[in-house]
C-alpha positions as CSV (number, residue, x, y, z in Angstrom):
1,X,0.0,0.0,0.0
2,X,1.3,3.5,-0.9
3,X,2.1,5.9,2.0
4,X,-0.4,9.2,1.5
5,X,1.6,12.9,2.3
6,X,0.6,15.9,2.2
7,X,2.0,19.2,2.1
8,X,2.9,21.1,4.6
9,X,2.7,24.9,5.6
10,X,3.7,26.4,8.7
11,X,1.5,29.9,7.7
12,X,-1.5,27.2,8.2
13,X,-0.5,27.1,12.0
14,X,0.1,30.5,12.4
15,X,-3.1,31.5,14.1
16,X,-2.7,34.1,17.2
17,X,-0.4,36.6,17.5
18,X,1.3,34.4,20.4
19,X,1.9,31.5,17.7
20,X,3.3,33.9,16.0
21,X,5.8,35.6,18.1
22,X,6.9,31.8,19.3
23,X,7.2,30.4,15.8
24,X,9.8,33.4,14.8
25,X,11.7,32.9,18.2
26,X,12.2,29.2,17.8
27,X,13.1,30.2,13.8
28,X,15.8,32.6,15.2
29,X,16.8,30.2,17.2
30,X,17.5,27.7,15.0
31,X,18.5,29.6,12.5
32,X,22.2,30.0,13.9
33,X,24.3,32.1,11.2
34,X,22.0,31.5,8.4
35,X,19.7,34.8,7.8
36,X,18.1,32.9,4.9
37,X,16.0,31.1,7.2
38,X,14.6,34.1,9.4
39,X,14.0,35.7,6.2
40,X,11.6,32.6,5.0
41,X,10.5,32.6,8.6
42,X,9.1,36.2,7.8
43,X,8.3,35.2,4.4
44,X,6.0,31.9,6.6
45,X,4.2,34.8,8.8
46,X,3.6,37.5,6.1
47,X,1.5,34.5,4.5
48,X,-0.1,33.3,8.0
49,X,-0.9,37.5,8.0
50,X,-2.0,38.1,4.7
51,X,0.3,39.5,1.9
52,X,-1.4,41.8,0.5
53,X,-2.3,43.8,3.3
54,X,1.4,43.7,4.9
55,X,2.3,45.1,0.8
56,X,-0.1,47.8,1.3
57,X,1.5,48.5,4.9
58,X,5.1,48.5,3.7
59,X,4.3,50.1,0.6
60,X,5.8,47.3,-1.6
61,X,4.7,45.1,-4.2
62,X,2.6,41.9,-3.1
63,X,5.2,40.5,-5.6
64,X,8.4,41.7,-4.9
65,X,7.7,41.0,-0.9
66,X,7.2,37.0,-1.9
67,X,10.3,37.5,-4.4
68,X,12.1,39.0,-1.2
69,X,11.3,36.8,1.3
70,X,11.6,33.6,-0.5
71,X,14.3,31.5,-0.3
72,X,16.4,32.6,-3.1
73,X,15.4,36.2,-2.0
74,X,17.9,38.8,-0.8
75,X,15.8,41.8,0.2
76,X,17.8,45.0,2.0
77,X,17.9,45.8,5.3
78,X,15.7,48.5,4.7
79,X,13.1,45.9,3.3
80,X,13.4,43.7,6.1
81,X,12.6,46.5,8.5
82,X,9.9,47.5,6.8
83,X,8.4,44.1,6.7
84,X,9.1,43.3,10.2
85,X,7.5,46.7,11.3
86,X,4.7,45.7,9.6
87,X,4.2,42.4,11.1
88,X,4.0,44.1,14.5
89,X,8.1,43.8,15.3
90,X,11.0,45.3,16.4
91,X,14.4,44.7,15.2
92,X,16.7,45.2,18.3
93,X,20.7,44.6,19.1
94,X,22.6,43.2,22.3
95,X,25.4,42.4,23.3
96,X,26.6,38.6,22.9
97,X,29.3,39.1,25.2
Protein backbone atom coordinates (compact mmCIF):
# COMPACT_ATOMS: atom_id res chain seq x y z
CA UNK A 1 0.00 0.00 0.00
CA UNK A 2 1.28 3.55 -0.93
CA UNK A 3 2.06 5.88 2.03
CA UNK A 4 -0.44 9.16 1.53
CA UNK A 5 1.63 12.86 2.26
CA UNK A 6 0.64 15.87 2.19
CA UNK A 7 2.03 19.16 2.11
CA UNK A 8 2.87 21.15 4.58
CA UNK A 9 2.71 24.86 5.59
CA UNK A 10 3.67 26.44 8.66
CA UNK A 11 1.53 29.93 7.73
CA UNK A 12 -1.46 27.24 8.17
CA UNK A 13 -0.48 27.07 12.01
CA UNK A 14 0.08 30.48 12.35
CA UNK A 15 -3.08 31.53 14.05
CA UNK A 16 -2.75 34.09 17.20
CA UNK A 17 -0.40 36.65 17.51
CA UNK A 18 1.34 34.42 20.39
CA UNK A 19 1.92 31.47 17.73
CA UNK A 20 3.30 33.89 15.98
CA UNK A 21 5.75 35.58 18.08
CA UNK A 22 6.86 31.82 19.31
CA UNK A 23 7.21 30.45 15.82
CA UNK A 24 9.80 33.42 14.80
CA UNK A 25 11.66 32.91 18.17
CA UNK A 26 12.20 29.15 17.78
CA UNK A 27 13.11 30.21 13.78
CA UNK A 28 15.81 32.63 15.20
CA UNK A 29 16.82 30.19 17.24
CA UNK A 30 17.48 27.66 15.05
CA UNK A 31 18.46 29.55 12.47
CA UNK A 32 22.16 30.01 13.94
CA UNK A 33 24.29 32.11 11.22
CA UNK A 34 22.01 31.48 8.43
CA UNK A 35 19.71 34.83 7.82
CA UNK A 36 18.11 32.91 4.87
CA UNK A 37 16.03 31.06 7.23
CA UNK A 38 14.64 34.10 9.39
CA UNK A 39 14.01 35.71 6.16
CA UNK A 40 11.59 32.62 4.96
CA UNK A 41 10.48 32.63 8.63
CA UNK A 42 9.15 36.17 7.83
CA UNK A 43 8.26 35.15 4.42
CA UNK A 44 6.02 31.94 6.61
CA UNK A 45 4.18 34.79 8.82
CA UNK A 46 3.58 37.46 6.08
CA UNK A 47 1.54 34.49 4.52
CA UNK A 48 -0.07 33.34 8.04
CA UNK A 49 -0.87 37.51 7.96
CA UNK A 50 -2.03 38.08 4.67
CA UNK A 51 0.32 39.54 1.90
CA UNK A 52 -1.44 41.78 0.46
CA UNK A 53 -2.29 43.83 3.25
CA UNK A 54 1.43 43.71 4.89
CA UNK A 55 2.29 45.08 0.82
CA UNK A 56 -0.06 47.84 1.27
CA UNK A 57 1.47 48.53 4.88
CA UNK A 58 5.15 48.51 3.70
CA UNK A 59 4.31 50.10 0.62
CA UNK A 60 5.83 47.30 -1.61
CA UNK A 61 4.74 45.06 -4.23
CA UNK A 62 2.61 41.87 -3.12
CA UNK A 63 5.22 40.45 -5.61
CA UNK A 64 8.42 41.68 -4.88
CA UNK A 65 7.71 41.05 -0.85
CA UNK A 66 7.21 37.00 -1.94
CA UNK A 67 10.32 37.55 -4.36
CA UNK A 68 12.14 39.02 -1.18
CA UNK A 69 11.34 36.80 1.34
CA UNK A 70 11.58 33.65 -0.48
CA UNK A 71 14.27 31.51 -0.32
CA UNK A 72 16.37 32.61 -3.15
CA UNK A 73 15.42 36.24 -2.01
CA UNK A 74 17.86 38.83 -0.80
CA UNK A 75 15.82 41.81 0.18
CA UNK A 76 17.76 44.96 1.96
CA UNK A 77 17.87 45.81 5.31
CA UNK A 78 15.74 48.48 4.71
CA UNK A 79 13.09 45.87 3.33
CA UNK A 80 13.38 43.73 6.12
CA UNK A 81 12.56 46.46 8.46
CA UNK A 82 9.92 47.52 6.82
CA UNK A 83 8.45 44.12 6.73
CA UNK A 84 9.12 43.27 10.16
CA UNK A 85 7.54 46.65 11.26
CA UNK A 86 4.69 45.68 9.63
CA UNK A 87 4.22 42.44 11.09
CA UNK A 88 4.04 44.07 14.51
CA UNK A 89 8.08 43.83 15.35
CA UNK A 90 11.04 45.29 16.40
CA UNK A 91 14.39 44.66 15.20
CA UNK A 92 16.71 45.20 18.27
CA UNK A 93 20.69 44.57 19.05
CA UNK A 94 22.62 43.15 22.28
CA UNK A 95 25.44 42.41 23.35
CA UNK A 96 26.59 38.58 22.87
CA UNK A 97 29.32 39.07 25.24
Amino acid sequence: MAIKTTSWDSAEYLKTDEDIQLYLEACVEEAGDDPSFILRALGIIARAKNMSELARQTGLSREGLYKALSENGNPTFATVTKVAKALGFQITFKSVA
